[in-house]
N, C-alpha and C positions, 0 to 999 in steps of 0.2 A: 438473640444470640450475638454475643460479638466474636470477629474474627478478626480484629486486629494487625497479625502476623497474615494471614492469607492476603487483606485487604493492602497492608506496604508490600507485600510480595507483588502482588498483581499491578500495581501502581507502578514497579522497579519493570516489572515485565513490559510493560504498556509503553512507558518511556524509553526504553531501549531497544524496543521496535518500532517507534517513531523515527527515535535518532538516527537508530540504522539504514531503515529507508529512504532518509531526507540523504545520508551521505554516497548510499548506493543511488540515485537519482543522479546527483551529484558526479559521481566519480564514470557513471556511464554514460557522461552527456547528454542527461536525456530530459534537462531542466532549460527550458526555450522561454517562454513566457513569466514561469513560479508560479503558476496557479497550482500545477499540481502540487509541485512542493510545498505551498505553504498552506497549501489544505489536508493535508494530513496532520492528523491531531487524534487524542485518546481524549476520551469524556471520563468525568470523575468515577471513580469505582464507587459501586452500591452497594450495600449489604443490606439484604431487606432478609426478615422472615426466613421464604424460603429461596430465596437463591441471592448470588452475585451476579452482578454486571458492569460492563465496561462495551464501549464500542473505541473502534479506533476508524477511524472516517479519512476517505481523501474522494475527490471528484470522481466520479462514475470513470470517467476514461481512463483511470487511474490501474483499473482492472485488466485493461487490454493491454496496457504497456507493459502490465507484469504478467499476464500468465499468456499475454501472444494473442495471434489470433491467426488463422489458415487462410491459405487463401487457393486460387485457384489449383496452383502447382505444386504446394508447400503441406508438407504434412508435420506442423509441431506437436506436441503433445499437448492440448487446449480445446476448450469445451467451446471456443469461439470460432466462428468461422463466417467467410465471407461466399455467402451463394449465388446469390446473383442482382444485388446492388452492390458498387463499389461505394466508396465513403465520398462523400460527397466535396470537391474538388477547393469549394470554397472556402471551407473550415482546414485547407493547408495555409490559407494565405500568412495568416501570422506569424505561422511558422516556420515558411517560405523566407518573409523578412530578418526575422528574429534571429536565423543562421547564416544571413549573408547571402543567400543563394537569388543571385540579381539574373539574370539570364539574357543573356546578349547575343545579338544576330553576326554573322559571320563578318560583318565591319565595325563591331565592337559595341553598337548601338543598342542600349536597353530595349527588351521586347515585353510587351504584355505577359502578365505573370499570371493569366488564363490558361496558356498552354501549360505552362508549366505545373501550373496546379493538380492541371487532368493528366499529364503525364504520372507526377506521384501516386496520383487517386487509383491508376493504372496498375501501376508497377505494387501496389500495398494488394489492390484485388486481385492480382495473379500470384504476387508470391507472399504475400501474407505479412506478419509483423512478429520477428521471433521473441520468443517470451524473454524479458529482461530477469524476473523473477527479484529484483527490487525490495517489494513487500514480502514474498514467502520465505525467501530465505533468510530471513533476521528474524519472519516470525517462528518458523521451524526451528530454527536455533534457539531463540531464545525459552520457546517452549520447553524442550527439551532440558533444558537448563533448570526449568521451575517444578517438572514433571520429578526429574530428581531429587528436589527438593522438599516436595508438597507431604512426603510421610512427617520429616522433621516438623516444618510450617503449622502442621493440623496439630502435633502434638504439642507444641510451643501452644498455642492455641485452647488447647483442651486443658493444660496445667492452669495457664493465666485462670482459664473457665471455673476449677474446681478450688485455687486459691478466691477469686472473687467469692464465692457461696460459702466457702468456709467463713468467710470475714463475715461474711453477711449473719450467718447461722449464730456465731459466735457475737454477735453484738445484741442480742437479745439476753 
């Protein structure tokens, strides 16, 4: 079966919730390294038999930054939460660098960026990480967008379907 119209519709939806993402990242400061931003990406739409598919991928941590995560004191709305490991101090460091944040002793002198580390590590497992929502909300949008569409799209769809077999029918 081909779905044609479904199949550029989902490929229109897939890129403009990439796009959107990459600029909400962007516009919330919250691109330090680009790994996350430039690991978000949509995989080609399938149309097999019986179903379609598309994934749209970005780094695992990519899911904490958008939908939060709680922490000792903090109650977001998020299925993530922090119980009783904090995140581990050394995986701040690049990001420690990456924004500038050098951390100097009260005579101005650069100090080990250990403390500093466990400080953040601290402060994320008490009060959590509010949900940026990045990803859900351009895909929310955008959904909605296609949702209203998808009566037209199938019908568009099922015309092409029933001229191809008429053609077909007719050439015998």
């Amino acid at each position: 079966m081909r779905l044609d119209n479904l199949k550029k519709s989902l490929e229109v939806f897939r890129d403009a919730v990439v796009q959107q993402a990459k600029l909400n990242l962007k516009g919330q400061n919250k691109v330090s390294s680009g790994n996350l931003y430039n690991s978000i990406k949509g995989s080609e739409v399938k149309v097999s038999e019986n179903s379609i598919q598309f994934n749209i991928e970005m780094e695992d941590y990519g899911t904490f930054i958008d939908k939060g995560v709680n922490g000792k004191k903090s109650v977001y709305t998020t299925p993530y939460s922090y119980k009783d490991k904090m995140p581990p101090p050394s995986k701040l460091d690049k990001w420690i660098v990456k924004r500038g944040i050098a951390p100097r002793d009260k005579d101005g002198k650069f100090i080990d960026r250990k403390s500093l580390q466990f400080a953040i590590a601290k402060s994320i497992f008490n009060n959590g990480l509010k949900p940026s929502l990045f990803f859900t909300k351009p895909f929310e949008a955008e959904y909605k967008k296609l949702e209203g569409q998808l009566d037209n799209i199938l019908f568009r769809d099922a015309e092409d379907m029933i001229q191809f077999i008429t053609k077909q029918n007719f050439k015998k």
